[in-house]
C-alpha positions, 0 to 999 in steps of 0.5 A, a space after each residue: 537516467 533511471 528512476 523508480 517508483 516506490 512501493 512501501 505496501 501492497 495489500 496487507 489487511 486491507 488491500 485497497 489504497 497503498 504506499 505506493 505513491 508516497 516517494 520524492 522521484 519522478 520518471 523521466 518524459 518516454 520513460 516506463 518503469 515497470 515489473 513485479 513485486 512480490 510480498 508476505 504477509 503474516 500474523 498469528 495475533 491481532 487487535 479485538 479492539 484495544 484488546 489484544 489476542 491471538 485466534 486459534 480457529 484460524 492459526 497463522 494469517 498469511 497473505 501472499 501478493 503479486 504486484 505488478 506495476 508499471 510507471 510512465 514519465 507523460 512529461 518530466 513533472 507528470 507521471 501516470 502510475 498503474 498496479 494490479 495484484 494477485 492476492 492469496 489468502 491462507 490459515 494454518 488452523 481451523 476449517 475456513 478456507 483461503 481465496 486467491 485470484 485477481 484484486 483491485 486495479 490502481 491508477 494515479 497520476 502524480 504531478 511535481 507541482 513545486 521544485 527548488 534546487 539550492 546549493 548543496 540540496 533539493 526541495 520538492 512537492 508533489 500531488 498525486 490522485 489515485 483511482 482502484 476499483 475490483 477486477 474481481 467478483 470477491 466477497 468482502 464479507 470474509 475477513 480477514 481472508 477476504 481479498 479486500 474490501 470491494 470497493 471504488 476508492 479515490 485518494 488524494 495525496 501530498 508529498 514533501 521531499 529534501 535532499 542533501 548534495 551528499 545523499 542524504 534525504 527526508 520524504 513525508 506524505 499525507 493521503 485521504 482515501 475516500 471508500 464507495 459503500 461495498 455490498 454482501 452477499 446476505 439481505 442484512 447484517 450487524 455492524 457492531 453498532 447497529 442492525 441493518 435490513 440491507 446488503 449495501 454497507 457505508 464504508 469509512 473513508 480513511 487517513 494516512 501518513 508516511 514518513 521516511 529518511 535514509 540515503 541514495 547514492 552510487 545505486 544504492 538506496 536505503 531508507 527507515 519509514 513509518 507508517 500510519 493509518 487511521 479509518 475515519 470511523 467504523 466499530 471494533 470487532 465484537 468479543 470473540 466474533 470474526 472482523 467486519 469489512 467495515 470495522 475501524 481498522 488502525 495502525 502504526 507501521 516501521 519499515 526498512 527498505 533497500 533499492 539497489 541498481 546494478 551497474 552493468 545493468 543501469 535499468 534495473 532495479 532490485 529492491 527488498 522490504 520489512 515492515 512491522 505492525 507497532 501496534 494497531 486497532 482492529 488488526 493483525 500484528 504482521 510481520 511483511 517481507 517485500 521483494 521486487 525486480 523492476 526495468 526502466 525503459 526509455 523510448 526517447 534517444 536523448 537521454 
C-alpha cells in the first residue's frame, strides 16, 4: 500500500524550512517514495511593512523551483525524509539580475508517536525533527532574488491527524524553526534599527502553523490548507529601500491541493497545488502553482 508525502511549500520568499512535513501519512518499513515537484512563484506587489505597494524597479518576482524529494519507511512509525531544490530567480523590470543554482539541503525524521483506531476513524500524532543547511555559496544579502537566507535551521514540528471511516479528514501542525546567524559579503550594514560593524548578521527564529481538511478515498485526494508564518522579530523594510535577509517576514497563506494515484499505475502519484498570499508583512502578494510526479517503491515482498 502506497503512501506519500506532502509538499505544501517549496521555497516561496524565504526558502528555508517548508511545509513539507505537516501531513497525517507514514510510508510504510522498505518503503521509498521519491521524485520531483516542480513550483511557480510570482508577485508584482508586496508589503513595506503593513504598507502595501508594488516595485516598478523590478516588475513581476517570479521564483521557479525544482524539488527533489525522497521519503523511506526505517519502520512503519519512523520515517526519514530528504529535499533538495534548484532555485531560479527572475524580474520582469529593472536592471537587477535573477540567480538560479542549487539551495539548501533538508533532512528530518518524522516518528508517529501516538496512534488510536475507533470504530469509524482514526486518531494520530506525530513529531518531526528537521535539519538544512546551503549546498551553495549564494549571497543572502540579495532580496528578494536571493536564493535564500544561507542559514543552518533546526525545526521542530507536532502534527495531529483525524480521519473519518468515509474519507473525510482534518491535519493541524505546529513547527518552531530555529535560524544560525547568516554572513554578507560587506564588512557592515544597517538592520533598520541599528548599524553594525560587521559581516555576521543574528537571524530571528521563526513560528508557523498549518491546518487543512478534505477528503481521500479511491486514489483521490483533495484538501484546503492554511497557512501562516510568523518571524519571531526582525524590522520591516525601510521606505523605499530593498528587503533585508533579516527583516520580519509574515504571512497568511490559502491553498488547494489535489493528489491523485492511478489505478494501473498503483505507485504513482500526480499531485497539483495553488497557494494564495492573504495578506503578509514584509512580503510579496504571490500566487504559487505546484505541480509533481512521485513513485513509491517497495523493497520488501510482504507487502
Amino acid at each position: 500500500m502506497k503512501r506519500l508525502l506532502l509538499i505544501l511549500m517549496v521555497l516561496l520568499t524565504q526558502a528555508s524550512f517548508s511545509q513539507t512535513l505537516t501531513d497525517g501519512l507514514m510510508m510504510p518499513k522498505d518503503n521509498l517514495c521519491t521524485g520531483f515537484v516542480y513550483a511557480h512563484d510570482q508577485w508584482k506587489e508586496y508589503w513595506e511593512g503593513e504598507l502595501k505597494r508594488d516595485n516598478g524597479n523590478i516588475g513581476k518576482l517570479t521564483t521557479q523551483s525544482l524539488l527533489w524529494m525522497g521519503n523511506y519507511g526505517i519502520t512503519n512509525k519512523l520515517n526519514i525524509i530528504a529535499m533538495l531544490p534548484y532555485v531560479k530567480t527572475q524580474a520582469s523590470a529593472g536592471t537587477l539580475q535573477g540567480m538560479q543554482g542549487i539551495q539548501d539541503i533538508s533532512v528530518g525524521v518524522k516518528y508517529n508517536f501516538l496512534g488510536a483506531k475507533f470504530e469509524k476513524s482514526a486518531f494520530n500524532t506525530f513529531g518531526v525533527f528537521n535539519f538544512s543547511t546551503p549546498l551553495n555559496n549564494y549571497t543572502p544579502d540579495f532580496y528578494p532574488l536571493s536564493l535564500g537566507a544561507h542559514t543552518t535551521n533546526l525545526s521542530y514540528r507536532l502534527t495531529a491527524h483525524y480521519k473519518l471511516e468515509q474519507g473525510w479528514f482534518a491535519n493541524v501542525s505546529a513547527g518552531y524553526t530555529w535560524r544560525s546567524n547568516t554572513e554578507l559579503d560587506r564588512p557592515s550594514y544597517y538592520d533598520g534599527n541599528d548599524f553594525y560593524n560587521s559581516r555576521e548578521v543574528k537571524m530571528p527564529d521563526v513560528f508557523d502553523v498549518f491546518g487543512s481538511i478534505g477528503y481521500q478515498k479511491d486514489g483521490l485526494q483533495a484538501e484546503l490548507n492554511y497557512m501562516q508564518q510568523n518571524t519571531l522579530g526582525g524590522a520591516d523594510i525601510r521606505r523605499q529601500d530593498m528587503p533585508f535577509v533579516s527583516n520580519r517576514m509574515n504571512y497568511i497563506k490559502a491553498g488547494a491541493l489535489i493528489m491523485y494515484y492511478p489505478a494501473k499505475i498503483k505507485s504513482l502519484a500526480l499531485r497539483g497545488a495553488v497557494a494564495y498570499t492573504v495578506t503578509g508583512r514584509n512580503v510579496g502578494q504571490s500566487t504559487t502553482y505546484l505541480a509533481g510526479v512521485l513513485y513509491t517503491f517497495q523493497f520488501s515482498k510482504n507487502q
